[in-house]
SERO-294602 format. One line per field, with one value per residue (C-alpha): residue number from 1; x, y, z. Coordinates in nm, 3 decimals. Layout:
nutor	NUM;...
u	X;...
v	Y;...
w	Z;...
This chain:
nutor	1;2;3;4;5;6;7;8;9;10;11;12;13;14;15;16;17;18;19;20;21;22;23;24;25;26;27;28;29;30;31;32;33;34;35;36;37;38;39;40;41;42;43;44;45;46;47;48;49;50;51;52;53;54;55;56;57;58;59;60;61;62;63;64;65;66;67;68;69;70;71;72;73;74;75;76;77;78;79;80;81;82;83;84;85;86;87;88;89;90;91;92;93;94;95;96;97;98;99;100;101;102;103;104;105;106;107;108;109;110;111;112;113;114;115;116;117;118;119;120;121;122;123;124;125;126;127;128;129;130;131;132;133;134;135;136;137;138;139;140;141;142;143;144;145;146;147;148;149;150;151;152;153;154;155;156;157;158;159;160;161;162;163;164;165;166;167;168;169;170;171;172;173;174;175;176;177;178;179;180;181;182;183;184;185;186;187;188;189;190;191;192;193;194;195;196;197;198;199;200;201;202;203;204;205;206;207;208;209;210;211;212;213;214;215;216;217;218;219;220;221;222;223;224;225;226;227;228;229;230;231;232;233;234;235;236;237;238;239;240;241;242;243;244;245;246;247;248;249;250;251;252;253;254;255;256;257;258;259;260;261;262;263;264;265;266;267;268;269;270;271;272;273;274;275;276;277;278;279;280;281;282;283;284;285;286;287;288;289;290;291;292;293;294
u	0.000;0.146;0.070;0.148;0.209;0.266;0.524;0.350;0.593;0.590;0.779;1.059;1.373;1.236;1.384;1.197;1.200;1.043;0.726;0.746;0.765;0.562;0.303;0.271;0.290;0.540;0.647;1.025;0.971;0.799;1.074;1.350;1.120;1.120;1.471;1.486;1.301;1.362;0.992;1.028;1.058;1.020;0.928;0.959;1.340;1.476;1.595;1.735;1.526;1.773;1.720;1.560;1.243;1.141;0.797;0.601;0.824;0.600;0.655;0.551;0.552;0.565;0.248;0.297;0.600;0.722;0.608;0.545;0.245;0.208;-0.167;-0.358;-0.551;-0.901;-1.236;-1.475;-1.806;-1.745;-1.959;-1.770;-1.954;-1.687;-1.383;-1.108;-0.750;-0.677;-0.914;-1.145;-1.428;-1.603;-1.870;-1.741;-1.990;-2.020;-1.778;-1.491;-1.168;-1.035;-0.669;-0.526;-0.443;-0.166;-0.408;-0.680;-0.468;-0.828;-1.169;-1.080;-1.137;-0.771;-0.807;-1.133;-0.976;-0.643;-0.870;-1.072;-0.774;-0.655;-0.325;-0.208;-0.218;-0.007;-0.087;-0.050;-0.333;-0.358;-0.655;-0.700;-0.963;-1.009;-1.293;-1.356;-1.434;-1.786;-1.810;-2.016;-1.933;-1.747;-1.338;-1.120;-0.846;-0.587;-0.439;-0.119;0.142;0.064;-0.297;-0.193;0.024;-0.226;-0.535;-0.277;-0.258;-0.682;-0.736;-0.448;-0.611;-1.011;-1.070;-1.131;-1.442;-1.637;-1.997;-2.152;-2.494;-2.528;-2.786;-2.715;-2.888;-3.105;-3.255;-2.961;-2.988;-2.906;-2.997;-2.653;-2.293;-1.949;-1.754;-1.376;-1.224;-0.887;-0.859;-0.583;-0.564;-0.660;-0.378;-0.549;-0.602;-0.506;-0.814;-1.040;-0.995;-1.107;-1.129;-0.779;-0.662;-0.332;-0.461;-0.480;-0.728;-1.003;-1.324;-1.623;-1.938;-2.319;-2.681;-3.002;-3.135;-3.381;-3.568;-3.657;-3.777;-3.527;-3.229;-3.145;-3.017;-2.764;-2.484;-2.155;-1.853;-1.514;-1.229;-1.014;-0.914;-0.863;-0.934;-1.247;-1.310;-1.714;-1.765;-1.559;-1.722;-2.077;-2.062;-1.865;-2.146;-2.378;-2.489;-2.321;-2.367;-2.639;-2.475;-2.107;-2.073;-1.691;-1.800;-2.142;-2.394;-2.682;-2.619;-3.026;-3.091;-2.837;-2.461;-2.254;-2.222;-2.495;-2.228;-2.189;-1.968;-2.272;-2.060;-1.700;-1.662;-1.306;-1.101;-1.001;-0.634;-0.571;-0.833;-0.941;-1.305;-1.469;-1.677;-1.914;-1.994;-2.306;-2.336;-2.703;-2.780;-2.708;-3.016;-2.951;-2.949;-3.231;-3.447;-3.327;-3.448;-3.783;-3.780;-3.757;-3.994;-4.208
v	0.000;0.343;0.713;0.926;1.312;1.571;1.862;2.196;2.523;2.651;2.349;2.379;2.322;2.147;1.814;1.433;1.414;1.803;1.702;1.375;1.587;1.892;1.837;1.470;1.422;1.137;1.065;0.994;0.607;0.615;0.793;0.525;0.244;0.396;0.460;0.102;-0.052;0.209;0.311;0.656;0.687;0.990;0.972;0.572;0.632;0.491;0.831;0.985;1.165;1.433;1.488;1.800;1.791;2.002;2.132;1.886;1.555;1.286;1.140;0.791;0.711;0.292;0.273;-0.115;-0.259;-0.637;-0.699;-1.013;-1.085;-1.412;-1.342;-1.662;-1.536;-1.726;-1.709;-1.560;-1.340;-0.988;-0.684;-0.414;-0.086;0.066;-0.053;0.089;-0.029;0.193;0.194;-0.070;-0.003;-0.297;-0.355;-0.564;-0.821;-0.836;-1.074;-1.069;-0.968;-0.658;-0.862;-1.206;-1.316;-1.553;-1.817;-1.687;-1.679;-1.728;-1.615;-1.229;-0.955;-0.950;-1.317;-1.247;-0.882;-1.084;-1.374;-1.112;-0.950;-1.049;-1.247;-0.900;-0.714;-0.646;-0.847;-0.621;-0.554;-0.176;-0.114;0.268;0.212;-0.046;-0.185;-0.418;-0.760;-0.665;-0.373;-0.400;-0.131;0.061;-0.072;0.156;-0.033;0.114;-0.124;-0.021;0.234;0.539;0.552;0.433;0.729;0.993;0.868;0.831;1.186;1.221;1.013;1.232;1.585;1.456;1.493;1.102;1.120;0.811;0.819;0.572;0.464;0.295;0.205;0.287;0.264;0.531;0.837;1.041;1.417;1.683;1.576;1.641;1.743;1.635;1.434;1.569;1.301;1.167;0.805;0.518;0.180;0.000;-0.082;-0.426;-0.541;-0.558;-0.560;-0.232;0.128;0.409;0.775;0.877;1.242;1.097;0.961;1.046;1.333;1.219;1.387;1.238;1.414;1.289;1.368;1.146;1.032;0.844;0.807;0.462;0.290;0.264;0.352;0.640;0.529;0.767;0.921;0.938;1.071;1.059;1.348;1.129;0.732;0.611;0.215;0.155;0.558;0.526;0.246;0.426;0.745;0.662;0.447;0.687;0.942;0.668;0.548;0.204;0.026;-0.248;-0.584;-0.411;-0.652;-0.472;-0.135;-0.218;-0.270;-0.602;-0.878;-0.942;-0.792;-0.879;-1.029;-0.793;-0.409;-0.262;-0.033;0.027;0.207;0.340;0.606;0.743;1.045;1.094;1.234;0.986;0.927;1.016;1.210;1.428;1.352;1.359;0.996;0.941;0.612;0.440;0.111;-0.026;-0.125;-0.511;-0.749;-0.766;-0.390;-0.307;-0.591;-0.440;-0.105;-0.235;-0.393;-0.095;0.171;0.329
w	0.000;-0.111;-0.041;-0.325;-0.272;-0.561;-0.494;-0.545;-0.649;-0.318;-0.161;-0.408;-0.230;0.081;0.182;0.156;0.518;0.517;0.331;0.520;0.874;0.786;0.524;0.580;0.950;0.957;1.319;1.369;1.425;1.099;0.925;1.072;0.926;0.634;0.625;0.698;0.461;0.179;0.204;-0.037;-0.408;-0.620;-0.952;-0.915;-0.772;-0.443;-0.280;0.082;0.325;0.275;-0.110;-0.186;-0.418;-0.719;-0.817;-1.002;-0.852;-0.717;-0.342;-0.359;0.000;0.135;0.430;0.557;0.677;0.747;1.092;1.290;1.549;1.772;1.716;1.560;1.264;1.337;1.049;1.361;1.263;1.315;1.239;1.020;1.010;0.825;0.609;0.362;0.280;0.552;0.863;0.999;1.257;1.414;1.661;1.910;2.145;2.483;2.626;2.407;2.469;2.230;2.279;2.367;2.719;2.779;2.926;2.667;2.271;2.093;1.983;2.089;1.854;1.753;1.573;1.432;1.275;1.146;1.043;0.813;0.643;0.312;0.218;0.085;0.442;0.695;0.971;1.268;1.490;1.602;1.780;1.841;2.146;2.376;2.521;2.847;2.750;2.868;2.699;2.345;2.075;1.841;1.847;1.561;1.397;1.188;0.915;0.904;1.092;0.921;0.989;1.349;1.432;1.241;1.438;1.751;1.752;1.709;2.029;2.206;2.096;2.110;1.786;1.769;1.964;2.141;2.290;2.480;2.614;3.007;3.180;3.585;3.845;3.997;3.884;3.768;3.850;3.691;3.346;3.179;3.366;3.401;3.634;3.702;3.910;3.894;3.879;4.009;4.055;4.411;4.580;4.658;4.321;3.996;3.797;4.039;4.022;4.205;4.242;4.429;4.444;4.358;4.045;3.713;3.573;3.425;3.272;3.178;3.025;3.057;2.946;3.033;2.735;2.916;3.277;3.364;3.649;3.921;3.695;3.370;3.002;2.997;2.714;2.803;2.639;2.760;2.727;2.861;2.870;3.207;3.280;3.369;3.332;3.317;3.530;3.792;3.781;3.756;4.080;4.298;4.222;4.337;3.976;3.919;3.562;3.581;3.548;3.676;3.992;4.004;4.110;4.289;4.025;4.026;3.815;3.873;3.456;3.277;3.300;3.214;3.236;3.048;2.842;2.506;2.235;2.036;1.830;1.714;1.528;1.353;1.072;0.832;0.821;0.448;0.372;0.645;0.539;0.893;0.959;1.190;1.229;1.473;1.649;1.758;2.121;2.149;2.231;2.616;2.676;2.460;2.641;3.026;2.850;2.764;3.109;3.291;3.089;3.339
């Protein structure tokens, strides 16, 4: 896969690595590899990063490199709401890991991703978000390092946006706020997290999108991307998740946190064209939804 970039008159005189830097938005690991592997041509000639460029010359510009994963590729459903040769969003199910445990090397969304691409595709997996195992939703993947760093930098800034619908418990008051609260792990375990002064910032931002009976369906967005981040907040404000048994929520409704990735709004990482792409509520949260309509 190749990126091609035309020199205009104004960037005369400017080095490879100058467009590559500038213009382009090449990180310096990404400049080594392609020092490495030999990753720029111009007008279909191996050149040096150092080589200055004339109007008119054409960058053509190397976007996958040889890499190696011990990730099993494995044929497992998944649902793609978008796909390019550069970017992949998926939907990811309840109760499946986004990555491979060393006592768990199968059936997470990392196998099924590598198990969809094509002989022709780099097989690294670069997931852009992360999601608890049961956590439905909307996972970015880039498909190869360029796209990773570019969208990187989205996630770092906010412009790569995520909502999310919950269900907590409660009657969540006022209708829409933010929580400011830094976060850390507990020092007796290694899986909980809390709210710790010493922590971490981190911001998350809610409206009720729905009162129900004994608990709100709620959107969340987060301007940060601490572990556990919602779960954490909404039950130190007294709001657990339905189904979170980890932070104080009943398992009485349904099995697993009633939390989903229901949207991610981005730039794409070659064209700039803004996407917004939408995930449905799964089965089990719609039906503890319908359960609970007053």
């Amino acid at each position: 896969m190749k990126l091609s970039y035309h020199v205009a008159a104004a960037e005369a005189g400017l080095t490879v690595e100058g467009i590559l830097r500038k213009n382009l938005g090449f990180s310096r690991t990404m400049l080594r590899k392609l020092k490495r592997f030999s990753g720029v041509r111009v007008n279909g000639q191996e050149v040096l990063l150092n080589q200055r460029l004339q109007a008119g010359e054409r960058l053509s510009i190397r976007l996958q490199f040889e890499g190696s994963t011990d990730i099993i590729p494995q044929p497992l459903p998944i649902d793609i709401k978008y796909e390019d040769e550069h970017l992949l969003i998926v939907d990811k199910p309840g109760n499946m890991l986004v990555h491979p445990l060393r006592h768990e090397p199968l059936n997470t969304l990392a196998n099924a991703v590598l198990g969809h691409y094509n002989k022709d595709e780099e097989l690294v997996y670069r997931p852009l978000s992360r999601l608890d195992r049961n956590t439905s939703g909307l996972v970015v993947v880039a498909k190869h390092a360029y796209a990773g760093c570019r969208l990187s930098r989205q996630l770092s800034s906010g412009e790569l946006w995520k909502e999310y619908l919950a269900v907590v418990h409660g009657d969540l008051s006022p209708e829409c706020g933010f929580i400011d609260l830094p976060i850390d792990r507990c020092k007796d375990s290694t899986i909980k997290h809390m709210v710790c002064a010493a922590g971490k910032r981190a911001v998350t931002f809610y409206r009720v999108e729905k009162h129900l009976a004994a608990c709100t369906l709620v959107r969340l967005r987060t301007a940060t991307g601490r572990t556990h981040q919602i779960r954490v907040h909404m039950s130190y404000i007294g709001h657990p998740l339905l189904g979170d048994s980890l932070y104080g929520g009943r398992v009485d409704d349904i099995t697993r946190q009633a939390l989903h990735c229901c949207l991610v709004r981005l730039k794409h990482p070659i064209t700039g064209e803004v996407l917004e792409v939408e995930a449905p509520l799964p089965k089990e949260m719609e039906e503890v939804i319908l359960k609970f309509l007053s």
